[in-house]
C-alpha positions in Angstrom: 317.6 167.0 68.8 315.6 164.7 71.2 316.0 165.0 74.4 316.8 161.0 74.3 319.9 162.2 71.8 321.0 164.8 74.1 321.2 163.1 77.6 323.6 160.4 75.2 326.4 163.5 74.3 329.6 163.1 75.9 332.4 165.9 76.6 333.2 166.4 72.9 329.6 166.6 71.9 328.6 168.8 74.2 331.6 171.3 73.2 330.3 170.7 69.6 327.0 171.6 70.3 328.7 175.1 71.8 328.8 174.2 75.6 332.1 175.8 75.7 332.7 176.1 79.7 334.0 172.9 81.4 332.6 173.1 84.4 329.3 173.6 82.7 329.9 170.5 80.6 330.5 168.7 83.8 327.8 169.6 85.2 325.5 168.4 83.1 327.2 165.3 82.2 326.6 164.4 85.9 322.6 165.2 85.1 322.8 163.2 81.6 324.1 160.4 83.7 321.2 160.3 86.5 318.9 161.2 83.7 319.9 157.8 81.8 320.0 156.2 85.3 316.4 156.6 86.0 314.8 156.8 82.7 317.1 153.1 82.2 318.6 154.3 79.2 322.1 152.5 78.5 325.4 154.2 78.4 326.8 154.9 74.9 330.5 153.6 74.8 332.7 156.4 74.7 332.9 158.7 71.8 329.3 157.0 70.2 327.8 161.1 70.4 331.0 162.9 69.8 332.1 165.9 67.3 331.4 164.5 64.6 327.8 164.4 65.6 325.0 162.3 66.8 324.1 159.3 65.4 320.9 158.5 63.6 318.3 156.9 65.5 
């Protein structure tokens, strides 16, 4: 995965991808977020990285 693709995961993703711990998923949602913020990246609507995977870019 790009980093581009990662910084776009949500909750479910993230557990997907094995980030089991909540507070750890928190955690770096909050970072994702700032990440997109700076680098201007638009939010994905909820559920657009989920478990069923990331989508092709």
């Amino acid at each position: 995965m790009k980093w581009e693709e990662i910084v776009m995961l949500d909750d479910a993703g993230l557990e997907a991808k094995g980030v089991a711990a909540l507070g750890a998923r928190r955690k770096m949602l909050k970072t994702f977020e700032g990440i997109r913020k700076k680098m201007g990246l638009e939010t994905p609507p909820p559920g657009y990285y989920s478990s069923e995977g990331a989508r092709e870019c």
